[in-house]
PyMOL commands that place a pseudoatom at each C-alpha (Angstrom):
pseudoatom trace, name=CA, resn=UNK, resi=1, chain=A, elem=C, hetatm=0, pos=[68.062, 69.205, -109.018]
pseudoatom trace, name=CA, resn=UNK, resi=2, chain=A, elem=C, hetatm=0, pos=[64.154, 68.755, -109.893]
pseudoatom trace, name=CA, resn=UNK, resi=3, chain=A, elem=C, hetatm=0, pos=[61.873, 68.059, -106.689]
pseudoatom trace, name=CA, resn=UNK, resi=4, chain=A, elem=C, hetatm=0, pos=[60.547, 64.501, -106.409]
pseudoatom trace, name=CA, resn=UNK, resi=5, chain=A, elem=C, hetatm=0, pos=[57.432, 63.890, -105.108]
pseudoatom trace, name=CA, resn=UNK, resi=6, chain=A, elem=C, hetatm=0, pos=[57.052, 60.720, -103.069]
pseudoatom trace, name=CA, resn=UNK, resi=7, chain=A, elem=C, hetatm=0, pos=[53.647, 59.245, -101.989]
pseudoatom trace, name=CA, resn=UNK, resi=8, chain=A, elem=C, hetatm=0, pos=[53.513, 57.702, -99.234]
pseudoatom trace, name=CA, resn=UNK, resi=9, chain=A, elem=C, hetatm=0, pos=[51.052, 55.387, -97.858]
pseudoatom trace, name=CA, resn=UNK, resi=10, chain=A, elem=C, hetatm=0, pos=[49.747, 54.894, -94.194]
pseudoatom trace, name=CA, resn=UNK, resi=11, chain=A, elem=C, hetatm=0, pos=[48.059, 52.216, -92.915]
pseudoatom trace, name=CA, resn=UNK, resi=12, chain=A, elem=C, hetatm=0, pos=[45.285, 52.148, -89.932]
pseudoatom trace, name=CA, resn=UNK, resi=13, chain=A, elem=C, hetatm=0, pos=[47.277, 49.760, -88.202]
pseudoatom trace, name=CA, resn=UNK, resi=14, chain=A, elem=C, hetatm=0, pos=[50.048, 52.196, -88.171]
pseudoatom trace, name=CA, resn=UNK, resi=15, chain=A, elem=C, hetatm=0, pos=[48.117, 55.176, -88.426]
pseudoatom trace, name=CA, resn=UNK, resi=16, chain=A, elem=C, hetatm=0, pos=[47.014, 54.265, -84.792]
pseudoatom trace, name=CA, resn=UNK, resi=17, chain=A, elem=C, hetatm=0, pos=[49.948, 54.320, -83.157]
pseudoatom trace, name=CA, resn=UNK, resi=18, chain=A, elem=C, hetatm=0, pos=[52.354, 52.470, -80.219]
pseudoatom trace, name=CA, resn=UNK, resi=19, chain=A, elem=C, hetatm=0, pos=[52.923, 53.827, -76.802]
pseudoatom trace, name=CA, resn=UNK, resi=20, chain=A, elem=C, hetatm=0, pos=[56.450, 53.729, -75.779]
pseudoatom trace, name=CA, resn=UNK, resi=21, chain=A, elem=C, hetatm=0, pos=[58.130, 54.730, -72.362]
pseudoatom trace, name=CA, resn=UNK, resi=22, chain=A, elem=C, hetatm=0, pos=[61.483, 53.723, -73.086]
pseudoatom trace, name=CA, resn=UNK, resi=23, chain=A, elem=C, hetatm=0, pos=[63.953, 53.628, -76.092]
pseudoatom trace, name=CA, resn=UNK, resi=24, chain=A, elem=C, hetatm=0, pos=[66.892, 51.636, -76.165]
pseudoatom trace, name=CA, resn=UNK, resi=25, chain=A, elem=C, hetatm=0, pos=[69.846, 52.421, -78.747]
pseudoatom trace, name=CA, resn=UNK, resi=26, chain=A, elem=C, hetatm=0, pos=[72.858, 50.582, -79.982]
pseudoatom trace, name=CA, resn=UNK, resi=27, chain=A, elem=C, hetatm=0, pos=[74.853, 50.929, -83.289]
pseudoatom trace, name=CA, resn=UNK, resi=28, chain=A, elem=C, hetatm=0, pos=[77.401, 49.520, -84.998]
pseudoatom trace, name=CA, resn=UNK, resi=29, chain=A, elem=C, hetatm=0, pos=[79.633, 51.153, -88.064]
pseudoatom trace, name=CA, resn=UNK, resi=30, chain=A, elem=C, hetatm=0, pos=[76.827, 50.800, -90.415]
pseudoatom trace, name=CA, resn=UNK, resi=31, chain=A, elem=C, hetatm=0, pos=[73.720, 51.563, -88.479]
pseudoatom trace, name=CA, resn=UNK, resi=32, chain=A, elem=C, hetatm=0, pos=[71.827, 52.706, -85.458]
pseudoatom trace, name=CA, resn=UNK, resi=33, chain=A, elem=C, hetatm=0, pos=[69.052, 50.721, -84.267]
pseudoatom trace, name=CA, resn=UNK, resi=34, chain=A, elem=C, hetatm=0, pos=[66.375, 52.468, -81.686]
pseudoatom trace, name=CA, resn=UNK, resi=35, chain=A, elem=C, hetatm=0, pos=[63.723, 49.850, -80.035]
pseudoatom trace, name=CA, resn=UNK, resi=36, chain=A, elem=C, hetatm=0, pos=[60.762, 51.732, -78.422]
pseudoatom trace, name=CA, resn=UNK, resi=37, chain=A, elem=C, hetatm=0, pos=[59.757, 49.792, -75.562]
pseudoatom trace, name=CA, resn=UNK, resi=38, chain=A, elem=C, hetatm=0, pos=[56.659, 49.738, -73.566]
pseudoatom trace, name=CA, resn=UNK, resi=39, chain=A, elem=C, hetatm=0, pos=[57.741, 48.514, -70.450]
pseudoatom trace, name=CA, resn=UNK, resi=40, chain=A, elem=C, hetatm=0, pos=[55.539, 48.189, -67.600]
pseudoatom trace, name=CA, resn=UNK, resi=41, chain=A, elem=C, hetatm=0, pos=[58.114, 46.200, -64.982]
pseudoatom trace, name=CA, resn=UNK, resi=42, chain=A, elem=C, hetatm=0, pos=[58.413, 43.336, -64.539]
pseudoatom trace, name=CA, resn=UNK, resi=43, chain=A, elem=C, hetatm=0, pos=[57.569, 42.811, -68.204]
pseudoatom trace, name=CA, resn=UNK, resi=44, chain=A, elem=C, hetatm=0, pos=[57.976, 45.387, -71.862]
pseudoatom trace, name=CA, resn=UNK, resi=45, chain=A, elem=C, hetatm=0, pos=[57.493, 44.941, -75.165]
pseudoatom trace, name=CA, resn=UNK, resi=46, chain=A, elem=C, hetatm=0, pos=[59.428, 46.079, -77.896]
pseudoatom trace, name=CA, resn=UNK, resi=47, chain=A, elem=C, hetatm=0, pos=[56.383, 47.837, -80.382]
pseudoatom trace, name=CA, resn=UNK, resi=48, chain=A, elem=C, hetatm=0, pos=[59.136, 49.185, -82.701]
pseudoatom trace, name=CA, resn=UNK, resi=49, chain=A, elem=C, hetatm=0, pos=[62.774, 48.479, -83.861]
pseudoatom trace, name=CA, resn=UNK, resi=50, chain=A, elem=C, hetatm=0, pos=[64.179, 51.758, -86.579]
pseudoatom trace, name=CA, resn=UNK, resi=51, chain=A, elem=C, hetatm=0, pos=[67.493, 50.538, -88.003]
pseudoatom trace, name=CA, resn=UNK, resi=52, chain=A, elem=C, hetatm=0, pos=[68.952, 53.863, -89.790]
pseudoatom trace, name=CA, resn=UNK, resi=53, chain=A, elem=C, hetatm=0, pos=[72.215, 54.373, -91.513]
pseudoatom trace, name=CA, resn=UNK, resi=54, chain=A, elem=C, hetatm=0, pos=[74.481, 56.839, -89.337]
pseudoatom trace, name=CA, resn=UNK, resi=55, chain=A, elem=C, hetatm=0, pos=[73.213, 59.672, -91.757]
pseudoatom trace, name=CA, resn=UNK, resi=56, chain=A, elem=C, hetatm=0, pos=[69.560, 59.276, -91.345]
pseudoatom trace, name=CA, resn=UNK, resi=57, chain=A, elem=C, hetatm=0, pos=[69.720, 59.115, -87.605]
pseudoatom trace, name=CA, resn=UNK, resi=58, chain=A, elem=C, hetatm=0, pos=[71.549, 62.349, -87.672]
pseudoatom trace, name=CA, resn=UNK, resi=59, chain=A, elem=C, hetatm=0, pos=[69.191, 64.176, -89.812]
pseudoatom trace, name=CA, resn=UNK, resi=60, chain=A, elem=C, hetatm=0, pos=[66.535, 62.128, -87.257]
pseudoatom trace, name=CA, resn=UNK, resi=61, chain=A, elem=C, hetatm=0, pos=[68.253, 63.753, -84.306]
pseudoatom trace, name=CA, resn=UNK, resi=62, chain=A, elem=C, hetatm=0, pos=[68.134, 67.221, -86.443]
pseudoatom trace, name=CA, resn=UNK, resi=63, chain=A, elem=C, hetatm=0, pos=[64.328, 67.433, -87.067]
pseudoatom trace, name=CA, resn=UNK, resi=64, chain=A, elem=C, hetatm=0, pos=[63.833, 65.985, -83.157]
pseudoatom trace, name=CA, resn=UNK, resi=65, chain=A, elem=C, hetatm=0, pos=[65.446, 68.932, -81.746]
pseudoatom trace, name=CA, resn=UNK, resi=66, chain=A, elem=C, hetatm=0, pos=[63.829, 71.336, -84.214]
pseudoatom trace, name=CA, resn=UNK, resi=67, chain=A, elem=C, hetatm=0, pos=[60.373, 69.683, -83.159]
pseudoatom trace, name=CA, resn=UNK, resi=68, chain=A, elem=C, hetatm=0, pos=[61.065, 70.128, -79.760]
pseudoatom trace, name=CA, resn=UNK, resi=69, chain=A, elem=C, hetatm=0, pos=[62.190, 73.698, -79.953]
pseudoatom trace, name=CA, resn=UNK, resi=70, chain=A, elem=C, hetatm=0, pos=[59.034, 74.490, -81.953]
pseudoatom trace, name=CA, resn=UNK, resi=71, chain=A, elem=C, hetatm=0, pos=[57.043, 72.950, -79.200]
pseudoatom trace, name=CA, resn=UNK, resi=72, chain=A, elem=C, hetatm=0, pos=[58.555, 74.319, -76.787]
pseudoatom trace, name=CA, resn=UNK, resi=73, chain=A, elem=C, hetatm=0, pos=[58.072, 77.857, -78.763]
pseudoatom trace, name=CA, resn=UNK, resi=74, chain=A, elem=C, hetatm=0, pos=[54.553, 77.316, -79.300]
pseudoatom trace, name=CA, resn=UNK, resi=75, chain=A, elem=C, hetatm=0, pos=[53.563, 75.585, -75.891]
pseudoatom trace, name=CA, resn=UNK, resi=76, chain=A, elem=C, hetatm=0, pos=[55.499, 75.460, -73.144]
pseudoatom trace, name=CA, resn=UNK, resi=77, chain=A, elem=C, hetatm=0, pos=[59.251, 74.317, -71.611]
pseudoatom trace, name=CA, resn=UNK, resi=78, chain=A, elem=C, hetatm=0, pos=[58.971, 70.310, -71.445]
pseudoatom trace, name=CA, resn=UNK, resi=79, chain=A, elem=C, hetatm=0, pos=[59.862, 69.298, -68.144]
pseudoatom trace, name=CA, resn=UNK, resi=80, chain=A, elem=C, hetatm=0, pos=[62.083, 66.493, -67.844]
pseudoatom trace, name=CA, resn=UNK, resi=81, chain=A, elem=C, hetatm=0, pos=[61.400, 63.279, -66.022]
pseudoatom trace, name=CA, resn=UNK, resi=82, chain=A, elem=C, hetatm=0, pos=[63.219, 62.045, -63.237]
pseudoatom trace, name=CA, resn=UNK, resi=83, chain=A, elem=C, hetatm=0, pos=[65.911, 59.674, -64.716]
pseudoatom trace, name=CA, resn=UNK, resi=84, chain=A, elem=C, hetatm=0, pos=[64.036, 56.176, -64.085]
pseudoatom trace, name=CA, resn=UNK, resi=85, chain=A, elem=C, hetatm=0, pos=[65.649, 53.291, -61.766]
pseudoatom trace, name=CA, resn=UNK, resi=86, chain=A, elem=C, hetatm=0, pos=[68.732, 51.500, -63.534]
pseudoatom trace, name=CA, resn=UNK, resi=87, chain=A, elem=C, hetatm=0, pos=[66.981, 47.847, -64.350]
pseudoatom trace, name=CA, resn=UNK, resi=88, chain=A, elem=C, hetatm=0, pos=[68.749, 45.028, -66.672]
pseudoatom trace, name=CA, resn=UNK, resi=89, chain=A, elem=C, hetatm=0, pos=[67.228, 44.883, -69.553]
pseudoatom trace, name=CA, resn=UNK, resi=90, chain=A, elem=C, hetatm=0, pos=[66.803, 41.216, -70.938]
pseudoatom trace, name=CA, resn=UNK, resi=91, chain=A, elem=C, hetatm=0, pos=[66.099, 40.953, -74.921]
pseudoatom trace, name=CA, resn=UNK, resi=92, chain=A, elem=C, hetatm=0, pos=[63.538, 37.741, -75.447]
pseudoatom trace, name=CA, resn=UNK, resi=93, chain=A, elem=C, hetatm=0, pos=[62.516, 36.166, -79.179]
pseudoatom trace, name=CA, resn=UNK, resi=94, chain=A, elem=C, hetatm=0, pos=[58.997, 35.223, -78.784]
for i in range(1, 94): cmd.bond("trace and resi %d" % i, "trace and resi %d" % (i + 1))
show_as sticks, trace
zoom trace
């Protein structure tokens, strides 16, 4: 099969970035949906919702383990965080 090149655009907006210190996941049959969260209790804000098919967020989980690993190759182990307090989490439409 012939390689396809793809361009893609970024904008500054996005270019810049969102902090997030928490990810929330759910799925269903048909997709995976990851919110990235700032959350600064009492209050967070969702800066992100991904909605994936099932395929995509495997080949997401794929290249986030080989990022790691290369990271970790090139830097040092990542230390993992404490897990944080259990909190409710309550979804608001603004």
């Amino acid at each position: 099969m012939a390689e396809q090149e793809i361009k893609i655009s970024l904008s500054d907006e996005v270019a810049g970035g969102d902090y997030a210190n928490l990810a929330v996941i759910s799925h269903n049959e048909n997709e995976f949906i990851m919110d990235f969260i700032f959350a600064h209790p009492p209050t967070g804000k969702v800066n992100a919702r991904i909605i994936m098919s099932p395929a995509h967020a495997k080949r997401f989980l794929r290249a986030l383990q080989e990022n790691v690993a290369i990271y970790e190759k090139g830097f040092k182990p990542i230390k993992e965080a404490p897990e944080p307090p259990k909190f409710g989490l309550e979804f608001s439409k603004n």
